[in-house]
C-alpha positions in Angstrom: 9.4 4.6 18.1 7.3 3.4 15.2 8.2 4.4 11.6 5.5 6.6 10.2 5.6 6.9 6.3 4.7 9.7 3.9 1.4 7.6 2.9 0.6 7.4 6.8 0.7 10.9 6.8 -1.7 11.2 3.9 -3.6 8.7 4.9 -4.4 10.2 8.3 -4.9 13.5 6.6 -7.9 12.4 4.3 -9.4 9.3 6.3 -11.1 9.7 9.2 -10.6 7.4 12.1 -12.9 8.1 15.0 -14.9 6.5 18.1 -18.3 6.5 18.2 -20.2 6.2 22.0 -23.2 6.2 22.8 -26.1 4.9 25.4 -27.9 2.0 23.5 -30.6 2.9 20.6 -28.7 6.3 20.4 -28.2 5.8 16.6 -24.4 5.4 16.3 -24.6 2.6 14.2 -27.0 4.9 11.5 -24.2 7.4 12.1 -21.3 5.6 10.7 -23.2 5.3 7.5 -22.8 9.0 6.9 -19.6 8.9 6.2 -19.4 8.0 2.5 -23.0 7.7 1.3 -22.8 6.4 -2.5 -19.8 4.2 -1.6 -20.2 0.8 0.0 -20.4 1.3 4.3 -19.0 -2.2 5.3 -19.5 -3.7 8.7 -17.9 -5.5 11.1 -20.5 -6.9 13.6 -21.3 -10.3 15.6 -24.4 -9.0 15.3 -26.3 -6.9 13.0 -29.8 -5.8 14.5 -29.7 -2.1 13.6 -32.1 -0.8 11.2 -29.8 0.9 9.3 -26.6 -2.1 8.4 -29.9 -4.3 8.3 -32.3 -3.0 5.6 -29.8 -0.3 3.5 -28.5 -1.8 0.1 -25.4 -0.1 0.5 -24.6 -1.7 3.4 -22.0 -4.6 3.6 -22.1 -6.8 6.8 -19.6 -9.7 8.0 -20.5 -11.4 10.9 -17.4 -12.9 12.7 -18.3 -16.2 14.7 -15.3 -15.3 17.0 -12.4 -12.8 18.2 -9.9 -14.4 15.8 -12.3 -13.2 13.0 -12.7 -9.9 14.1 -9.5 -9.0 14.3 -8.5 -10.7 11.1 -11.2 -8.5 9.4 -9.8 -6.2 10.9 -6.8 -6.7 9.1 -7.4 -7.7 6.1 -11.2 -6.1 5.3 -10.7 -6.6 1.7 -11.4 -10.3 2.3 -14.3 -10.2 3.3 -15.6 -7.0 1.4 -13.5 -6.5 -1.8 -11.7 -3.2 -2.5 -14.3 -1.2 -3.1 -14.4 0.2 0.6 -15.9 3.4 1.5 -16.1 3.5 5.2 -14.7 0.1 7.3 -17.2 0.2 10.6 -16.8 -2.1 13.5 -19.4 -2.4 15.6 -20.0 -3.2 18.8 -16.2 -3.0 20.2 -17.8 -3.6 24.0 -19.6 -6.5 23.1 -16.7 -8.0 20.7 -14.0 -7.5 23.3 -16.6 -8.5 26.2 -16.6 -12.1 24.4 -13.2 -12.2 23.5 -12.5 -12.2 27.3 -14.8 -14.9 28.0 -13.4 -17.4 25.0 -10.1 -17.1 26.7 -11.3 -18.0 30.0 -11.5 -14.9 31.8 -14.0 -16.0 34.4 -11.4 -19.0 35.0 -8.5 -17.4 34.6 -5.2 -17.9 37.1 -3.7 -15.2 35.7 -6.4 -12.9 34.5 -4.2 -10.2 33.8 -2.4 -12.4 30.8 -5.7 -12.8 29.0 -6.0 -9.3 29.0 -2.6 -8.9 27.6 -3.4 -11.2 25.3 -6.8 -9.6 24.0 -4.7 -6.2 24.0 -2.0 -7.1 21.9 -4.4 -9.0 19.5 -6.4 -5.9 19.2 -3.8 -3.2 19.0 -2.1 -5.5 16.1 -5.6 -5.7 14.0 -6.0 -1.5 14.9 -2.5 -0.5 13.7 -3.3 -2.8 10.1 -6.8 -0.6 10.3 -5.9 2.7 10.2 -3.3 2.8 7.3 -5.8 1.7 4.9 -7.1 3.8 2.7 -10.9 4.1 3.8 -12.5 6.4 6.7 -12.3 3.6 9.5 -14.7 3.8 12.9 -15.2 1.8 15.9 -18.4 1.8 17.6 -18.8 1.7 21.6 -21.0 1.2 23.9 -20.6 4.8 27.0 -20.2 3.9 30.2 -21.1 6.9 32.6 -19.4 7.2 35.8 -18.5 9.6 38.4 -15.3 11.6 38.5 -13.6 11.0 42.5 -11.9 14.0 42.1 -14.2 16.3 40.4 -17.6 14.3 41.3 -19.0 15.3 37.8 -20.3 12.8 35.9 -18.0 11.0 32.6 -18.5 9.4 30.1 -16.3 6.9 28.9 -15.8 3.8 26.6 -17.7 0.8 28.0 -14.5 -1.6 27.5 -12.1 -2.6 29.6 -9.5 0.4 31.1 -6.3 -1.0 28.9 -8.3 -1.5 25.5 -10.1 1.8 25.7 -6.4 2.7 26.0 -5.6 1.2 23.1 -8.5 2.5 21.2 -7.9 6.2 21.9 -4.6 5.8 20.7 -5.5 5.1 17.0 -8.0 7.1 16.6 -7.8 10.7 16.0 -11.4 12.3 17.2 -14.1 10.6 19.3 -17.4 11.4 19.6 -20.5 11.3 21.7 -23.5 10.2 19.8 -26.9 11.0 21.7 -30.4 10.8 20.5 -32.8 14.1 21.1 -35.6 13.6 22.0 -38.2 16.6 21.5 -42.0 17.0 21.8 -41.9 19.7 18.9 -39.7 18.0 16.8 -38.9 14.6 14.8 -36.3 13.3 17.0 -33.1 14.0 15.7 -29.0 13.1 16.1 -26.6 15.3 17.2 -22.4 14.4 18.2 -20.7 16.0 20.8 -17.1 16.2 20.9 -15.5 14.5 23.8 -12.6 15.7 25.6 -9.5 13.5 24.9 -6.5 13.3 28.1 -3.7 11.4 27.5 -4.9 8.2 27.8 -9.0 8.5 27.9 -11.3 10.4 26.3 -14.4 11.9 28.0 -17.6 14.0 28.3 -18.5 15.9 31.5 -22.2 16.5 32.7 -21.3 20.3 31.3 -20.5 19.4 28.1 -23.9 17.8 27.2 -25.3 19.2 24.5 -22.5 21.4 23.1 -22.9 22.2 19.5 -19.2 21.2 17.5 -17.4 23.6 15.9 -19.8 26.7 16.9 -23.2 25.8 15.4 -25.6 22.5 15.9 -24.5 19.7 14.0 -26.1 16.8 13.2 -25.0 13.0 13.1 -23.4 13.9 9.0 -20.1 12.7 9.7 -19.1 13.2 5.9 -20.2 16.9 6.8 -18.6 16.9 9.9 -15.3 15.7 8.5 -15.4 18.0 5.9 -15.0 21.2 8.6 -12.6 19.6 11.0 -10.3 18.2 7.7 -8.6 21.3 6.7 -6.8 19.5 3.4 -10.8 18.7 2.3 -11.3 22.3 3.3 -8.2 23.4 0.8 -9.8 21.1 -1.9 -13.1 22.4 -2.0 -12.0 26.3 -1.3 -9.8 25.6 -4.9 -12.6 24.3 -6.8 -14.7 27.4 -6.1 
């Protein structure tokens, strides 16, 4: 069983590490930049088309040329950023774990199942380094939707592969569903969805489109998000009042 310090503990408590999915163009990449606006949004991406890392000045971008550089951005962000680090962002996981698999030969593979292991293991090392930093920390994801055997409702789940979603879930400690609306009536607009977490996936059914968080319609504000589901933020502001 892993050690988990007083400093983890307050770490988790005031950082928030979550999963973004989403269908592409559904704006989770201009989501993660709500997290800390005034303080530097710096992301990890192989590459950076959105609008949002693209044109905003407080916007920080490293583009690795490989999986080795992920991960050891990962690790070790303030080498490529500095220390001023409001919000650490990776983004795309499916696309960097997609090409991780094919620089280590997965289409030619004997043994595909050790390059896998090997792109697992890599991973959950530069995740564990992630989350005890002191910055909000989120991984962005492409959804893959697919049908339930059991159930036959539809899911959505993390486009990656079955063992690194695996991994992903477990350091994070909310995911959510990012989709674009779309309205005649209206400028089109953001809004998350929790998603349902088992044990080792996490999840939206067909009947959970749509459902507002926490009781009312929010939109994609994670820093106004985090602030409700945080209850030692919660505690902090109610004293200041």
């Amino acid at each position: 069983m892993p050690v988990v310090s007083v400093r983890d503990v307050l770490t988790k408590q005031r950082f928030l590490r979550a999963a973004l999915i989403g269908e592409p163009d559904s704006g989770k990449t201009s989501t993660s930049g709500t997290m800390t606006p005034g303080a530097p949004t710096c992301v990890i991406c192989s590459a950076p088309t959105s609008q949002m890392i693209v044109h905003n000045p407080d916007v920080r971008i490293f583009a690795p040329s490989d999986f080795k550089d992920t991960v050891n951005a990962l690790k070790a962000p303030e080498t490529q950023f500095g220390q001023n680090i409001g919000t650490l962002v990776w983004d795309d996981a499916t696309f960097t774990i997609g090409r991780a698999l094919e620089e280590k030969g997965i289409l030619t593979a004997t043994e595909p199942r050790r390059v896998y292991k090997d792109v697992q293991f890599a991973l959950e090392g530069a995740l564990l380094f992630a989350i005890r930093k002191s910055f909000h920390f989120i991984i962005i994801a492409q959804a893959r939707r697919m049908v339930n055997e059991i159930s036959g409702l539809d899911e959505i789940t993390l486009d990656v592969p079955p063992s690194m979603e695996n991994s992903i879930v477990a350091a994070m400690d909310y995911a959510f569903f990012v989709m674009r609306e779309h309205k005649p009536e209206a400028v089109p607009r953001l809004s998350i969805v929790p998603v349902k977490r088992t044990v080792t996936k996490i999840k939206l059914t067909r009947e959970q489109f749509g459902k507002p968080l926490l009781g009312t319609e929010e939109p994609a504000d994670l820093a106004q998000i985090w602030s409700k589901l945080n209850p030692t933020i919660r505690r902090e502001a109610n004293a200041t009042v």
